[in-house]
C-alpha positions in Angstrom: -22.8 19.5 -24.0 -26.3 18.3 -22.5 -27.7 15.3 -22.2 -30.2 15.6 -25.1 -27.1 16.8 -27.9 -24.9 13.2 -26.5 -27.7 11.4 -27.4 -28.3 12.8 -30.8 -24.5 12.6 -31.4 -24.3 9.1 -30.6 -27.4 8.3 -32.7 -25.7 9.7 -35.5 -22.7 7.4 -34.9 -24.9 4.6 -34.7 -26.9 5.3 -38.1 -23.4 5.7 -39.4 -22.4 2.3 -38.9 -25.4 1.1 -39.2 -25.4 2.5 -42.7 -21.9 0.7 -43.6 -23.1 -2.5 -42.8 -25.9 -2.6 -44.8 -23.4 -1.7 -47.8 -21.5 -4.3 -47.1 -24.4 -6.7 -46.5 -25.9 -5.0 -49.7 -22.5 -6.0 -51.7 -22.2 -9.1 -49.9 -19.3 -11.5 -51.5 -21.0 -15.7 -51.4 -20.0 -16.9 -48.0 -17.6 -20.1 -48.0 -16.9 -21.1 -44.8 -13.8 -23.6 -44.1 -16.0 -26.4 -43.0 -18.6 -26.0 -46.0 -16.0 -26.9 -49.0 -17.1 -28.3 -52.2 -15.8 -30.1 -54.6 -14.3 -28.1 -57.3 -16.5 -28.9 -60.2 -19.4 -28.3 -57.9 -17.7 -24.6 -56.6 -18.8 -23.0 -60.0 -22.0 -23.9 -60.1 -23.2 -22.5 -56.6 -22.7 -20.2 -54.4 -23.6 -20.7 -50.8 -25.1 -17.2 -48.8 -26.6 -16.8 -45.4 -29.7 -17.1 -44.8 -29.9 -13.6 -42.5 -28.9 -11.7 -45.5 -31.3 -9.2 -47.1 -33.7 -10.7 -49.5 -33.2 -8.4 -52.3 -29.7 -10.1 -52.9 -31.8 -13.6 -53.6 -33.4 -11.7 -56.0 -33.3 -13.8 -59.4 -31.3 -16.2 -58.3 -32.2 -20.2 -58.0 -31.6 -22.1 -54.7 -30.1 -25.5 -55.2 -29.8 -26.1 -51.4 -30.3 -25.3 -47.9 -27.7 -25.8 -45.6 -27.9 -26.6 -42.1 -25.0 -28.3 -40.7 -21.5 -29.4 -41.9 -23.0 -32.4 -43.1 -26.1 -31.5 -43.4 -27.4 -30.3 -46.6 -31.0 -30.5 -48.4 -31.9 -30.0 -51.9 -34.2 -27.1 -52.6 -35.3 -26.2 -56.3 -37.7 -23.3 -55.7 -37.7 -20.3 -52.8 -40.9 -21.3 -51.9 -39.2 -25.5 -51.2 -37.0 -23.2 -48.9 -39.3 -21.5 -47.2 -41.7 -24.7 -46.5 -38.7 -26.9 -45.7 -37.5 -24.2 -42.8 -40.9 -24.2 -41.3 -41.4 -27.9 -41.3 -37.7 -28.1 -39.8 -39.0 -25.3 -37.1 -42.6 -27.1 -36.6 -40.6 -30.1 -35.7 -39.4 -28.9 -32.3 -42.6 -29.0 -30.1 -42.2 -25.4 -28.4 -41.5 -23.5 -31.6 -45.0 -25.7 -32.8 -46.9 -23.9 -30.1 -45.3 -20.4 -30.9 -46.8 -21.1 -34.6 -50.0 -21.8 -33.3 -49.8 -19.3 -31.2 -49.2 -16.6 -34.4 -51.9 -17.8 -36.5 -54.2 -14.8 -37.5 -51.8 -12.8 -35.8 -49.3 -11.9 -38.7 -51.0 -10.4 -41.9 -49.9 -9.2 -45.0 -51.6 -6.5 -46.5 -54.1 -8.5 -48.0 -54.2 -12.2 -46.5 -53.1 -13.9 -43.3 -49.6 -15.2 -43.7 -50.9 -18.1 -40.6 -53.8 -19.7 -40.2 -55.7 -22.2 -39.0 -57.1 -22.8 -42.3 -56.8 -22.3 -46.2 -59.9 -19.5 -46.5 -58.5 -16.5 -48.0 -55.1 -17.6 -49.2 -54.1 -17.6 -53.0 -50.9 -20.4 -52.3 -51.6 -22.1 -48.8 -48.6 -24.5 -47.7 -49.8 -26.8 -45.0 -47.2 -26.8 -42.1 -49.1 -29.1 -39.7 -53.1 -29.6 -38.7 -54.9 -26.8 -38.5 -51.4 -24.3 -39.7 -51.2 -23.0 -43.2 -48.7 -20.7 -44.5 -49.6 -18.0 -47.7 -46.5 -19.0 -49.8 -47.7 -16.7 -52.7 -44.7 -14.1 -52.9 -41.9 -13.1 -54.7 -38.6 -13.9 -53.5 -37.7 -11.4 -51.6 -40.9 -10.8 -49.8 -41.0 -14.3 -49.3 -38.0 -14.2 -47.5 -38.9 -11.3 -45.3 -41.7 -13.0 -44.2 -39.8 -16.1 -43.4 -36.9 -14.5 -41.5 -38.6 -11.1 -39.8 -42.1 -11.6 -39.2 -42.1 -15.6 -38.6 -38.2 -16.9 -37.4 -37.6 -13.3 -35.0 -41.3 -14.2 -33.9 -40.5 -17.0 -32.6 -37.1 -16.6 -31.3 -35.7 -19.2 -34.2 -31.6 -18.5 -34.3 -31.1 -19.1 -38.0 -27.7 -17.8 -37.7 -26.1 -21.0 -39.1 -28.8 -21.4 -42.0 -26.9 -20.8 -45.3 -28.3 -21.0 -48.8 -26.7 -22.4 -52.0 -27.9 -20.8 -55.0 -26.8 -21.6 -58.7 -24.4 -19.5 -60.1 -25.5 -17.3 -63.6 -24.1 -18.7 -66.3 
């Protein structure tokens, strides 16, 4: 076998995989870690997910919290409290500040700058800091995209150990 057939088997075996994780992340069960237990009356009424999951499982759902820590936990009632709460949390550290500064005007949507310097063109600006503003005006899912893919892997952010709590349906 040559060179250029290993490398198209192994690809194969690599979208393979690739392709049963995203099932399982697709079908993903809520995430309940041994240090993150709750009380029992508060178990049925939230689930708690990663953050790094795909945003089409958030899809319809409410947050109720964003956890960072064993202790620590902060209430969140909308997607778009979660989304501004992580970037005021990441503006916080001084070199992740001058990686956001660094990405304004650099990351678009298809329509509007997602960071700026200023508010001119944006439907929902969210001011992260002076002269930083964030378009917040997105669905859930996109939303969440934007947060994890275009703005946390832009800056190197490990949110890893972020986990969500969402209300269960009724």
């Amino acid at each position: 076998m040559n060179l250029a057939h290993e490398i198209q088997a192994a690809r194969k075996q690599i979208d393979t995989i690739l392709e049963q994780l995203a099932r399982k992340v697709a079908s993903a069960e809520p995430v309940q870690t041994p240090s993150r237990r709750v009380a029992p009356e508060v178990e049925h009424y939230e689930s708690i997910y990663p953050l790094a999951l795909d945003g089409a499982v958030f899809k319809g759902t409410k947050p109720t919290a964003l956890l960072f820590s064993d202790t620590e936990r902060i209430e969140v009632y909308t997607w778009k409290m979660v989304f501004c709460e992580l970037l005021k949390r990441l503006n916080k550290d001084p070199e992740k500040h001058v990686e956001l500064m660094n990405l304004r005007g650099k990351i678009a949507g298809r329509d509007r700058l997602l960071l700026s310097r200023d508010t001119t063109g944006m439907r929902s600006p969210h001011k992260v800091a002076n002269n930083l503003y964030v378009e917040t005006h997105y669905d859930t899912e996109t939303l969440l995209r934007i947060l994890t893919t275009r703005i946390l892997d832009a800056v190197n952010y490990d949110y890893s150990g972020i986990f969500v709590a969402v209300r269960n349906k009724p």
